[in-house]
C-alpha positions in Angstrom: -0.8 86.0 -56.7 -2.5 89.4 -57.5 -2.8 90.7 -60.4 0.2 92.7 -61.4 2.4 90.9 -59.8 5.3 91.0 -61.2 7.0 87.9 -60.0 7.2 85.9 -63.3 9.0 89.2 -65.0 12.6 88.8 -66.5 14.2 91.3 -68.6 16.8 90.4 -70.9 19.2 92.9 -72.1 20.2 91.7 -75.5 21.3 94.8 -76.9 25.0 95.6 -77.7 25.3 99.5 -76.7 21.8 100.6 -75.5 19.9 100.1 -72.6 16.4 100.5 -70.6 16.6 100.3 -66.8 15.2 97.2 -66.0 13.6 98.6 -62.6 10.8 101.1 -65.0 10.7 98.0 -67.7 9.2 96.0 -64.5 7.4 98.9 -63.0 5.3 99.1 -66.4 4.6 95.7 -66.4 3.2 95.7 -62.9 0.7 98.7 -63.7 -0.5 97.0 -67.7 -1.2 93.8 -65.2 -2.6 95.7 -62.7 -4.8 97.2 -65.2 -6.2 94.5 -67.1 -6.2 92.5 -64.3 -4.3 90.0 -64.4 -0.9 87.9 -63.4 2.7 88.4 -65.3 2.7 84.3 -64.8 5.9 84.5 -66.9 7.0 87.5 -69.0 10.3 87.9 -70.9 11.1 91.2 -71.9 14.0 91.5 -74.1 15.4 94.6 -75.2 17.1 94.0 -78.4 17.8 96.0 -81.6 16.9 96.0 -85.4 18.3 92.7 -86.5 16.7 90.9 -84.1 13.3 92.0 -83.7 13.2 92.2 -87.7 14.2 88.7 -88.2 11.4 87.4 -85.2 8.7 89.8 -87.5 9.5 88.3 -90.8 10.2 84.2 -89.7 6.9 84.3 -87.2 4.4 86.7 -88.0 5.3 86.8 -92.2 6.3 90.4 -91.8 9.6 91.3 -93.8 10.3 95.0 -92.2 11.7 96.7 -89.3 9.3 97.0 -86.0 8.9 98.6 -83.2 8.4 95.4 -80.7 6.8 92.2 -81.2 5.1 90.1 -78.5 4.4 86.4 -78.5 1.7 84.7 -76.2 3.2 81.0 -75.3 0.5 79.9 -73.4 -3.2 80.7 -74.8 -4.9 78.9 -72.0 -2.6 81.0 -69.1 -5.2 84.1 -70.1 -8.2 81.7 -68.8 -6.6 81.9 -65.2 -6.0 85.0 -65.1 -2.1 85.5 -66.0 0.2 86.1 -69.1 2.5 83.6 -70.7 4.9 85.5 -73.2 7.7 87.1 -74.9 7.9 90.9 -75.8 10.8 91.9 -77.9 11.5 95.5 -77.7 13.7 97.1 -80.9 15.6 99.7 -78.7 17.2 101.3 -82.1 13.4 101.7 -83.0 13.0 103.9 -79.9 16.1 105.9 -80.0 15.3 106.8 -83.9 12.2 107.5 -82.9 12.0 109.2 -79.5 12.8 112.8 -81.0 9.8 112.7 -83.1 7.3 112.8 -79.8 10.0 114.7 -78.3 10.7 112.1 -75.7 14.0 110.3 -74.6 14.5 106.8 -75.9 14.1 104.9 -72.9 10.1 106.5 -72.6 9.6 105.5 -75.8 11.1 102.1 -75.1 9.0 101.7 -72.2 5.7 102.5 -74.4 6.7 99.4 -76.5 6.8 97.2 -73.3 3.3 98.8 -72.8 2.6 98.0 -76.1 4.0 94.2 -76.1 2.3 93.5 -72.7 -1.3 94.7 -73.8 -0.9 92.4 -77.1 -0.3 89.7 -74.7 -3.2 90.6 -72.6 -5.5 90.3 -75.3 -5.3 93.8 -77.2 -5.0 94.0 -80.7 -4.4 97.1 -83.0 -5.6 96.4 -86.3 -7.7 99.1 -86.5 -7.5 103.4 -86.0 -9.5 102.9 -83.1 -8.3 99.7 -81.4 -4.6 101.6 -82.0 -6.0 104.8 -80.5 -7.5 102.8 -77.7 -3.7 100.8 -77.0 -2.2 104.5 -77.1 -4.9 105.6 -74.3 -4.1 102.2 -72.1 -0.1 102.9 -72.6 -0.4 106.6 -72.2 -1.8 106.1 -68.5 0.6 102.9 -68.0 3.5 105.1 -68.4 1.8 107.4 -66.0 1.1 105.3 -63.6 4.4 103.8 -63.3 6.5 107.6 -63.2 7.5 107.5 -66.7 
Protein backbone atom coordinates (compact mmCIF):
# COMPACT_ATOMS: atom_id res chain seq x y z
CA UNK A 1 0.00 0.00 0.00
CA UNK A 2 1.00 3.74 -0.41
CA UNK A 3 0.51 6.08 1.67
CA UNK A 4 -2.91 7.60 1.39
CA UNK A 5 -4.40 4.91 0.36
CA UNK A 6 -7.60 4.93 1.19
CA UNK A 7 -8.52 1.34 1.01
CA UNK A 8 -9.22 0.71 4.84
CA UNK A 9 -11.69 3.94 4.75
CA UNK A 10 -15.51 3.36 5.83
CA UNK A 11 -17.78 6.11 6.43
CA UNK A 12 -20.64 5.58 8.47
CA UNK A 13 -23.57 7.78 8.21
CA UNK A 14 -25.16 7.74 11.64
CA UNK A 15 -26.92 10.83 11.51
CA UNK A 16 -30.78 11.07 11.42
CA UNK A 17 -31.39 14.12 8.92
CA UNK A 18 -27.94 15.45 7.81
CA UNK A 19 -25.35 14.32 5.70
CA UNK A 20 -21.60 14.67 4.23
CA UNK A 21 -20.99 13.09 0.89
CA UNK A 22 -19.07 10.25 1.59
CA UNK A 23 -16.89 10.57 -1.82
CA UNK A 24 -15.10 14.31 -0.27
CA UNK A 25 -15.15 12.59 3.45
CA UNK A 26 -12.74 9.88 1.52
CA UNK A 27 -11.07 12.31 -0.66
CA UNK A 28 -9.74 14.17 2.58
CA UNK A 29 -8.64 11.22 4.09
CA UNK A 30 -6.54 10.26 1.08
CA UNK A 31 -4.76 13.77 1.04
CA UNK A 32 -4.16 13.99 5.43
CA UNK A 33 -2.50 10.30 4.63
CA UNK A 34 -0.88 11.38 1.74
CA UNK A 35 0.43 14.17 3.77
CA UNK A 36 1.83 12.68 6.77
CA UNK A 37 2.66 9.84 4.99
CA UNK A 38 1.16 7.22 5.81
CA UNK A 39 -1.60 4.28 5.28
CA UNK A 40 -5.60 4.66 6.30
CA UNK A 41 -4.96 0.76 7.46
CA UNK A 42 -8.45 0.99 8.82
CA UNK A 43 -10.39 4.32 9.37
CA UNK A 44 -14.06 4.63 10.43
CA UNK A 45 -15.47 7.85 9.96
CA UNK A 46 -18.83 8.27 11.37
CA UNK A 47 -20.82 11.26 10.90
CA UNK A 48 -23.07 11.51 13.79
CA UNK A 49 -24.76 14.31 15.81
CA UNK A 50 -24.66 15.92 19.40
CA UNK A 51 -25.79 13.11 21.52
CA UNK A 52 -23.54 10.86 20.27
CA UNK A 53 -20.24 12.50 19.98
CA UNK A 54 -21.09 14.10 23.54
CA UNK A 55 -21.67 10.92 25.19
CA UNK A 56 -18.09 9.24 23.41
CA UNK A 57 -16.28 12.78 24.95
CA UNK A 58 -17.62 12.46 28.39
CA UNK A 59 -17.49 8.23 28.97
CA UNK A 60 -13.72 8.12 27.09
CA UNK A 61 -11.90 11.10 27.27
CA UNK A 62 -13.64 12.51 30.92
CA UNK A 63 -15.03 15.47 28.93
CA UNK A 64 -18.81 16.28 29.96
CA UNK A 65 -19.58 18.96 26.90
CA UNK A 66 -20.56 19.07 23.36
CA UNK A 67 -17.54 18.68 20.61
CA UNK A 68 -16.82 19.16 17.47
CA UNK A 69 -15.35 15.47 16.59
CA UNK A 70 -13.47 13.05 18.57
CA UNK A 71 -10.96 10.50 17.20
CA UNK A 72 -9.82 7.32 18.80
CA UNK A 73 -6.44 5.44 17.75
CA UNK A 74 -7.22 1.48 18.25
CA UNK A 75 -4.01 0.34 17.33
CA UNK A 76 -0.90 2.39 18.76
CA UNK A 77 1.61 0.04 17.21
CA UNK A 78 -0.25 0.46 13.42
CA UNK A 79 1.64 4.12 13.45
CA UNK A 80 5.11 2.10 13.68
CA UNK A 81 4.31 0.64 10.11
CA UNK A 82 3.33 3.36 8.74
CA UNK A 83 -0.68 3.25 8.76
CA UNK A 84 -3.62 4.45 10.97
CA UNK A 85 -5.93 2.34 13.08
CA UNK A 86 -9.00 4.50 14.29
CA UNK A 87 -12.26 5.96 14.73
CA UNK A 88 -13.18 9.67 14.03
CA UNK A 89 -16.57 10.72 15.14
CA UNK A 90 -17.72 13.76 13.35
CA UNK A 91 -20.78 15.91 15.36
CA UNK A 92 -22.45 17.11 12.01
CA UNK A 93 -25.00 19.49 14.16
CA UNK A 94 -21.58 21.00 15.45
CA UNK A 95 -20.74 21.85 11.77
CA UNK A 96 -24.08 23.07 10.64
CA UNK A 97 -24.22 25.45 13.90
CA UNK A 98 -21.14 26.45 13.15
CA UNK A 99 -20.42 26.73 9.42
CA UNK A 100 -22.05 30.40 9.28
CA UNK A 101 -19.61 31.71 11.60
CA UNK A 102 -16.46 31.12 8.95
CA UNK A 103 -18.98 31.69 6.45
CA UNK A 104 -18.80 28.28 5.04
CA UNK A 105 -21.46 25.51 4.25
CA UNK A 106 -21.75 22.74 6.83
CA UNK A 107 -20.52 20.01 4.91
CA UNK A 108 -16.80 22.18 4.58
CA UNK A 109 -16.82 22.60 7.94
CA UNK A 110 -17.70 18.88 8.42
CA UNK A 111 -14.99 17.90 6.31
CA UNK A 112 -12.31 20.16 8.40
CA UNK A 113 -13.36 17.90 11.40
CA UNK A 114 -12.51 14.71 9.42
CA UNK A 115 -9.22 16.66 8.84
CA UNK A 116 -9.10 17.37 12.21
CA UNK A 117 -9.99 13.55 13.55
CA UNK A 118 -7.42 12.02 10.98
CA UNK A 119 -4.38 14.34 12.05
CA UNK A 120 -5.21 13.31 15.89
CA UNK A 121 -4.83 9.94 14.64
CA UNK A 122 -1.72 10.54 12.80
CA UNK A 123 -0.05 11.81 15.77
CA UNK A 124 -1.14 15.62 16.02
CA UNK A 125 -2.20 16.99 19.08
CA UNK A 126 -3.72 20.54 19.85
CA UNK A 127 -3.11 21.33 23.32
CA UNK A 128 -1.50 24.32 22.62
CA UNK A 129 -2.17 27.98 20.42
CA UNK A 130 0.44 26.91 18.32
CA UNK A 131 0.02 23.10 17.92
CA UNK A 132 -3.86 24.30 17.17
CA UNK A 133 -2.62 26.89 14.68
CA UNK A 134 -0.29 24.35 13.19
CA UNK A 135 -3.58 21.51 12.80
CA UNK A 136 -5.55 24.56 11.24
CA UNK A 137 -2.51 25.14 8.65
CA UNK A 138 -2.38 21.03 7.92
CA UNK A 139 -6.44 21.03 7.43
CA UNK A 140 -6.50 24.32 5.63
CA UNK A 141 -4.33 22.76 2.75
CA UNK A 142 -6.09 19.19 3.16
CA UNK A 143 -9.26 20.76 2.24
CA UNK A 144 -7.45 22.31 -0.56
CA UNK A 145 -6.01 19.67 -1.83
CA UNK A 146 -8.87 17.55 -1.91
CA UNK A 147 -11.48 20.47 -3.85
CA UNK A 148 -13.14 21.38 -0.82
Amino acid sequence: MTPGGGEGVEVHHAHPTRDVDEAAVRAVVRVVCEGEGVVAESVGIVLADHATVHDLNREWLGHDYETDVVSFVLDEEARARGALDGEVYVDLDTAAERAPEFGVTMAHEALRYVAHGVLHLAGHDDATDAQRDAMRALEDRALAAAGI
